[in-house]
N, C-alpha and C positions, 0 to 999 in steps of 0.2 A: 635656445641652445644652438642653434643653426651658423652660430658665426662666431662659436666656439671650439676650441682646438678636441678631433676628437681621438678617442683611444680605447683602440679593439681590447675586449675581454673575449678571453676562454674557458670555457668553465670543466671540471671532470667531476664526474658523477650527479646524478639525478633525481635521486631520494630525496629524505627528507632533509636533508643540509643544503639540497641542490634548487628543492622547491623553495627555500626561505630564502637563500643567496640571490636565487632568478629575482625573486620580489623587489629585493633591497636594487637588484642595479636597474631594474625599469623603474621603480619611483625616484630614487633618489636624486633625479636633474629634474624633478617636477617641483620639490620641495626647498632642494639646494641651493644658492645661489655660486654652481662649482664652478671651477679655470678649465674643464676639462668634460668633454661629452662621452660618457662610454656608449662602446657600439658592444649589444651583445652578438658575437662576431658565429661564435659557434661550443654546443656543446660536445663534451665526447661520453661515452658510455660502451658496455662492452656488448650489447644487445643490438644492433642497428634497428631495430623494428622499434626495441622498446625508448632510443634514443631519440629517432625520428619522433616519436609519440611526444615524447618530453620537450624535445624543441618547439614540436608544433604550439603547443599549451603552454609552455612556458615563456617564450617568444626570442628563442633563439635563431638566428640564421641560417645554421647549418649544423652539418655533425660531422663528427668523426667516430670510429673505433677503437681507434687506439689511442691515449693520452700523447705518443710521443710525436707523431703527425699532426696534433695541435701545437704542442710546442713550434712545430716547425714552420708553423704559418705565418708569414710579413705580417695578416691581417687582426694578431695575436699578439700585444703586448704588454696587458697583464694576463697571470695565469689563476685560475680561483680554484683550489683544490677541493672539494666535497666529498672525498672518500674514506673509506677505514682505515684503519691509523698503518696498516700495514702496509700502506704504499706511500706516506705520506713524503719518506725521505728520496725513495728514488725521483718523484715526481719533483718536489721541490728543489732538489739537485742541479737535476735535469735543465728545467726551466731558468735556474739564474745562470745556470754556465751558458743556456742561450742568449742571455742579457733581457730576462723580460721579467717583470714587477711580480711580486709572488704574495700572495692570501692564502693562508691555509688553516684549514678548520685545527680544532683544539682536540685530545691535545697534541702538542706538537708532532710527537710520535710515539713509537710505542718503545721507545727506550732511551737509556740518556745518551747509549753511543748516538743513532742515527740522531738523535736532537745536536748534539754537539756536532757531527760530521755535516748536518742542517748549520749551524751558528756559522761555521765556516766557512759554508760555499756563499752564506747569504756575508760574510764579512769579505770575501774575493769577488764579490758579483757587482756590477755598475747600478742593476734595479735594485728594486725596494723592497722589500719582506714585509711580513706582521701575520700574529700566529690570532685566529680570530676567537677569542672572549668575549666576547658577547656583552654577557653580562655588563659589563666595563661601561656600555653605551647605555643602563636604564637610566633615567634621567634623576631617578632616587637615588642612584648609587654612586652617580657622579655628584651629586649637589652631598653625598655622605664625605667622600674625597674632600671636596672643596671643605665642609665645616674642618674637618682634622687639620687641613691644610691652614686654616685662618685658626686655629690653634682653641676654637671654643669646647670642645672637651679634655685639651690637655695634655696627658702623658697617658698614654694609652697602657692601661693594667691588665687588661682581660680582652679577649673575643672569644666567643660563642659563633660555630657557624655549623650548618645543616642543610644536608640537599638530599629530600623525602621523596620519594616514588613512590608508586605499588604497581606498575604495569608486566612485571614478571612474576607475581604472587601465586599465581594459577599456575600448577604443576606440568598443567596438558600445554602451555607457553611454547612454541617451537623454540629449537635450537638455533637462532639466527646468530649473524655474525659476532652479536655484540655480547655475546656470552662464549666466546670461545677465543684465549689468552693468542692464538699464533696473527689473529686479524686484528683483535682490539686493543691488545696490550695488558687489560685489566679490564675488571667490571666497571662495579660501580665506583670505585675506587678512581680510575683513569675520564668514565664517560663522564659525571658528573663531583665528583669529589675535586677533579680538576679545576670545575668552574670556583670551589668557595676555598680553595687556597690562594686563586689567583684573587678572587675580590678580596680579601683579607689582604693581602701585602697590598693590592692597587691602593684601599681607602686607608688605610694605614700608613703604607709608605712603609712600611718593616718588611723583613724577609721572617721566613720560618726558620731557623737552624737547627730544631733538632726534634724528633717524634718519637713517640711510643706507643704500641698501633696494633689493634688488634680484627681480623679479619674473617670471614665464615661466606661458605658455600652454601647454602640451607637446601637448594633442592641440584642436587649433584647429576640428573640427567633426565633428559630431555626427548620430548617426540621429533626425529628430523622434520622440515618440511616434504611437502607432496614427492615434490621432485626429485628430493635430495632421497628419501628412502625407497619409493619405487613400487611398483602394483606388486603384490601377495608378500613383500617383506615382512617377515618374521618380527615378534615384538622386540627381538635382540637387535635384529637387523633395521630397524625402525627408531630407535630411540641412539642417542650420542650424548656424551661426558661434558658435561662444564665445567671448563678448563681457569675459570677467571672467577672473582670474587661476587659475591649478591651483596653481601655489603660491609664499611670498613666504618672504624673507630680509631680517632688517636687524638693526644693529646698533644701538645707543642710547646716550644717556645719561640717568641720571635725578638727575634732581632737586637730590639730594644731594653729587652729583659722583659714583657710581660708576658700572658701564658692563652694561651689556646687552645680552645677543645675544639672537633671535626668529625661531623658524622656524616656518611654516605650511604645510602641503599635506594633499592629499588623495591622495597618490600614491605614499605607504610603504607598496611591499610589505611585509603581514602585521601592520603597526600598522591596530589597530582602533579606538581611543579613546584613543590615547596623549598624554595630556595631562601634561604633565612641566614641574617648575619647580627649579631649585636655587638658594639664595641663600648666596653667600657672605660672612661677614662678620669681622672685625675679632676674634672671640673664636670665631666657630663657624658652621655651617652647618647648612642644612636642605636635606634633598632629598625630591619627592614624585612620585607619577606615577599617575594614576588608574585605572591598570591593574592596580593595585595600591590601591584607593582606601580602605583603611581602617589603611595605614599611615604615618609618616612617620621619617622618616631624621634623626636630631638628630647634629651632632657639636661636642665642645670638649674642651676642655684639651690641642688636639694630638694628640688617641687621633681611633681612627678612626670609623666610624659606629655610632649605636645606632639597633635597629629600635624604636620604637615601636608597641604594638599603637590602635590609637584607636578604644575599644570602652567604655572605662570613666566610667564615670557623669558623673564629672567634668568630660568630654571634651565639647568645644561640642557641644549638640544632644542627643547620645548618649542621656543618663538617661533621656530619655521612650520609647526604644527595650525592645533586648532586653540581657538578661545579659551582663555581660564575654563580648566573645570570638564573638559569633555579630556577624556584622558586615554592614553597612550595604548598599545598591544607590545608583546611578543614579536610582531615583526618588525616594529621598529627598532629594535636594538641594532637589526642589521642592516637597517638603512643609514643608520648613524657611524656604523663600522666602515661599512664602504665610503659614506663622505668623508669621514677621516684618513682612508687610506688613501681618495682622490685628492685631498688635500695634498698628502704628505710626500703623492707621487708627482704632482703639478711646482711645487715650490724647492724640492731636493730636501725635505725634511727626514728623519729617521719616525718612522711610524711605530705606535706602540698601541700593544704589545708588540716587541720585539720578538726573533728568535730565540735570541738571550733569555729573556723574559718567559720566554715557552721552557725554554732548555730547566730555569729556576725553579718551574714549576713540577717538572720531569724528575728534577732529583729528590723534591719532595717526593713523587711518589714513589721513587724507586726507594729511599729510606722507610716509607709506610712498609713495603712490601717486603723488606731487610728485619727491620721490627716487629711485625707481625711473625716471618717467619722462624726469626731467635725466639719465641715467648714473649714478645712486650716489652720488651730491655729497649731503654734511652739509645735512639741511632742520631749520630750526625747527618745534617744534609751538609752534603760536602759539593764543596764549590770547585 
């Protein structure tokens, strides 16, 4: 990589989007064969103690405090967002009116204005955008993409998609960010319902346009954390409201005229990361579920399902890996993110997902959240 052109990243926030993003940009020129060498240049976080920590282990450079001090650095020229959705638009803003490459976690933001007032600083800005779905890069899911694309199931009639949790099931659950509607935007609805609306138009290639959604709070409040409620607080004074969804249901249609069901929660017993999509179509079907993430279910001529292994060279992503058959994790979705986004930055490509694309997704859930709140009545997603 040494006599390759290289290019500073900055990254905001340190958690767990920050831990999986560190990953993807220190392997990804090990694997790559990129135009382009990132330097991870420095992290910012609002801790300095707990930031230093993060950099040191994570193998950042240096630190910042403040996100807009990284902006401001020569040595910064993509920007990698990792925070709650509540700061997603000032940041991203921010960063292309500086003229510097922009990553930003999913989903775009926590509303369709700041997503839209997003579309448009990234449509005025010289860099590059792309709003990070993950998902998009499992290598089942792009090899699902491509069958649609080569047209062996057909005219797509139905999808079936589901994204199953249970790690807020437990009552005593503190009140963290991601249950509370002013930081996250929405529950489950926004954190993960986001991802299998997007994979559903990605492999499809249809848009949703229209929902009817139904939505439930099941455990309405919460013990604060340590800090946040404080020594001898009262049970009142200890515990806080959840403000955002535990989990949402709705049906669709997309695009093309076929129909779509969507479930989202955090609150399936014994699903851990059960991200699941089936498409049915007009010659055949695919089914996938990332609990199982390196396979995918093809079926046609009327027979029943074939397993596919998706390990082999050919297989999106795959070849730059290991040998047929030793197969893939969860982190690599985001190694595959960022060499796409190095591609798309080294050539003047438009990188996808887009903002656009984020924004698409954004007005799905603002219709989920429009429909649920009339009773379940047919909403447009409006363009």
């Amino acid at each position: 990589m040494s006599d390759k052109t290289g290019i500073g990243v900055g990254m905001i926030g340190y958690a767990f989007m920050g831990r999986v993003h560190s990953q993807a940009w220190r392997s990804v020129g090990a694997f790559f064969d990129l135009p382009l060498a990132p330097r991870m240049a420095v992290i910012a976080g609002r801790s300095k103690e707990q930031t230093e920590a993060a950099a040191a282990q994570l193998g950042w450079a240096d630190v910042e405090t403040d996100w807009r001090e990284l902006i401001k650095r020569d040595d910064v020229q993509i920007v990698d967002i990792c925070t709650p959705g509540d700061s997603h638009a000032d940041i991203a803003i921010a960063a292309l009116q500086a003229g510097k490459h922009v990553i930003c976690e999913k989903p775009l933001a926590n509303t369709v204005a700041e997503a839209e007032a997003m579309v448009r600083a990234a449509a005025a800005a010289p860099g590059k955008s792309m709003v990070a779905f993950n998902y998009r890069r499992v290598p089942a899911i792009a090899l699902a993409r491509r069958y649609v694309e080569e047209g062996r199931i057909g005219e797509i009639r139905h999808v079936r998609a589901a994204y199953l949790q249970d790690w807020i099931v437990d009552p005593e659950f503190p009140l963290v960010w991601r249950l509370q509607k002013d930081k996250a935007g929405s529950g489950a609805l926004g954190d993960i319902g986001a991802h299998i609306v997007d994979a559903a138009q990605f492999i499809t290639g249809e848009n949703v346009v229209g929902v009817s959604a139904l939505t439930e709070t099941f455990i309405k409040e919460r013990p604060l954390a340590a800090e946040s409620a404080g020594l001898g607080a009262s049970r009142a004074e200890s515990t806080g409201q959840v403000t955002v969804d535990d989990a949402a249901l709705f049906i669709g249609r997309l695009s093309g005229g076929g129909l779509a069901s969507f479930e989202a929660t955090r609150f399936a017993y014994g699903r851990k990361n059960a991200m699941r999509i089936e498409i049915f179509g007009s010659r055949g079907s695919l089914a996938f579920d990332f609990e199982a993430m390196n396979e995918l279910w093809f079926s046609s001529g009327g027979g029943g399902f074939e397993r596919i292994l998706v390990t082999e060279p050919d297989h999106p992503y795959v070849g730059a890996w290991w040998p047929p058959g030793h197969g893939l994790g969860y982190e690599h979705t985001f190694t595959h993110e960022i060499k796409d986004f190095l591609e798309a930055v080294a050539t003047g490509a438009d990188p996808s997902p887009s903002f656009a694309d984020g924004l698409r997704v954004q007005r799905v859930l603002e219709a989920v959240e429009q429909s649920a709140a009339d009773g379940s009545r047919y909403t447009n997603v409006e363009d």
